[in-house]
N, C-alpha and C positions, 0 to 999 in steps of 0.2 A: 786375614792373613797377616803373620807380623810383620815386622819390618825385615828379618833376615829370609824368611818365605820369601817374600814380592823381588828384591835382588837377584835371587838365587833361583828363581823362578824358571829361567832358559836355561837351565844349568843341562840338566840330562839331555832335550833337544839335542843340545850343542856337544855332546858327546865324540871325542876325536878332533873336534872344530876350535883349538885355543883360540884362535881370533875371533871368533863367535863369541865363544864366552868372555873373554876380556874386552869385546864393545858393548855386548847387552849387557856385564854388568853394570859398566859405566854408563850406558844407558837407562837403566833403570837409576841407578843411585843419582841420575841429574833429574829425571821425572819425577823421584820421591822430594828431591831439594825444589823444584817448580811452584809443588803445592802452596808452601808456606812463603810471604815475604822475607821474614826474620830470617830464614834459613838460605833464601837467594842473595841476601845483604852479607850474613855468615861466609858464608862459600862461595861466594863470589871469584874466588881463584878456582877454586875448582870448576866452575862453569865455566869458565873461559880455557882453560887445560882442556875439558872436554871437549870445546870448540875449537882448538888448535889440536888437538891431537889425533880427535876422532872425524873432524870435517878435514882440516887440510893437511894433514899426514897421510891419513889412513883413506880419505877420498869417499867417506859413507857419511851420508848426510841422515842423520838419526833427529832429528829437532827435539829438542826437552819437551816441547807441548804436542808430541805426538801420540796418538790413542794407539797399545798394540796389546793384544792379545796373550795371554801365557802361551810359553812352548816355543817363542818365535824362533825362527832357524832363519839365517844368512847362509850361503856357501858361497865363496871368494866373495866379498866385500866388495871390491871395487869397483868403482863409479853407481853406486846403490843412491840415488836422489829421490827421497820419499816427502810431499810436503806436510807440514806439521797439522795438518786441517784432515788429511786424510784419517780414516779410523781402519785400523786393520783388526782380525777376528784371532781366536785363537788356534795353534797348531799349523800358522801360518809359516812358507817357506819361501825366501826370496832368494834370486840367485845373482850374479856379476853385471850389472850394464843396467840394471833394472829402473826405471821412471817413473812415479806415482805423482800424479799431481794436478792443477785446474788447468782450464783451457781460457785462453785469454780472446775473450768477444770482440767482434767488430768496432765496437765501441769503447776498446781500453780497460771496461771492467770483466772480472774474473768470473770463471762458472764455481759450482761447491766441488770438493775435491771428490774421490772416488770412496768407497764406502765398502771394503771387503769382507768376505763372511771369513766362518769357520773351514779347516781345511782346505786352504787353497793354495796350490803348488805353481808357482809362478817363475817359468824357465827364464835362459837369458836370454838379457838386451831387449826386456817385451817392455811398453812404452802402456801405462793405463793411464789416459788422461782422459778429464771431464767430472759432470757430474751423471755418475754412472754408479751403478751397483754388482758387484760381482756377486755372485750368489755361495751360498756352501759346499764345500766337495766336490771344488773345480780346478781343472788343470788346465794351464796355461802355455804353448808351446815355446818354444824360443822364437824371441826375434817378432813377435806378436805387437801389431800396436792396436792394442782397445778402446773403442771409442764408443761402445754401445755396450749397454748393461748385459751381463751373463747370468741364464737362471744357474740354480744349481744341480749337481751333476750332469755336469757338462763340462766337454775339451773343445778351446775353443785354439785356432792356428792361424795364423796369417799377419798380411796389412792388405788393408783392415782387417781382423780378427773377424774368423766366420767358427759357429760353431759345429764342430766337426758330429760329435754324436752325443747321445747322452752317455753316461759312464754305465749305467746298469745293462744298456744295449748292446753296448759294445762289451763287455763283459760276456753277458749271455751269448753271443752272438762266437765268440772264440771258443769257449765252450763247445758251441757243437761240432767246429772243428774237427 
């Protein structure tokens, strides 16, 4: 992929979405500046513009060393805290109030962050914390706080997060309807 592919990458996703697309660009173009030393000593203003504009303006905590997926979709951005250890999949969608991140042990050290697949539609204010694994072609209810791995296709709802059905079943299952 070259360099103006991997930028432009969330572009159609983000379709109708300008703040979408003017965070994930600048999210991406800080992730491509990461790679290299010489290019984080370069741009060194820019990383920090991104850290003020995009963390405490805009209130979407995107980390430069974050692993995410082509396709990403945001909708309203705010208060969005993903930590940068997390690896999100692609055709991923996150929505306003959203929390991704470790669980802090008894003992002051941290658990590994969560590990989301492909297609996973994650409503608001849902809270995934731990080391956990969301599976693929899973949807997430609002208001959800996850603390146990989700296979995939599956809708999982609550606090704690119970999984409601798989998706093929409930599918078929309206259908007959």
């Amino acid at each position: 992929m070259n360099f103006f592919a991997y930028l432009f990458q969330d572009w159609k996703a983000n379709r109708g979405n300008i703040k979408g697309r003017l965070v994930l660009f600048m999210f991406r173009l800080v992730n491509a500046i990461n790679r290299y030393m010489l290019l984080k000593i370069i741009l060194f203003p820019y990383l920090m513009f991104y850290r003020i504009f995009v963390e405490w303006v805009l209130c979407i905590e995107l980390p430069r060393k974050l692993t995410v997926g082509k396709n990403f979709v945001f909708y309203h951005g705010q208060a969005l805290v993903v930590n940068f250890k997390t690896v999100i999949g692609e055709n991923c969608v996150l929505r306003n109030g959203v929390t991704i991140g470790h669980k802090v042990l008894a003992d002051g050290s941290f658990t590994r962050c969560p590990q989301i697949g492909n297609n996973v539609d994650v409503g608001p204010n849902v809270c995934i914390i731990g080391d956990i694994t969301i599976g693929d072609n899973v949807v997430i209810g609002a208001g959800a706080v996850v603390v146990k791995s989700i296979p995939a296709n599956s809708v999982a709802v609550g606090n704690p997060a119970r999984i409601l059905d798989n998706k093929q079943d409930a599918v078929s299952r309206n259908e007959d309807i």
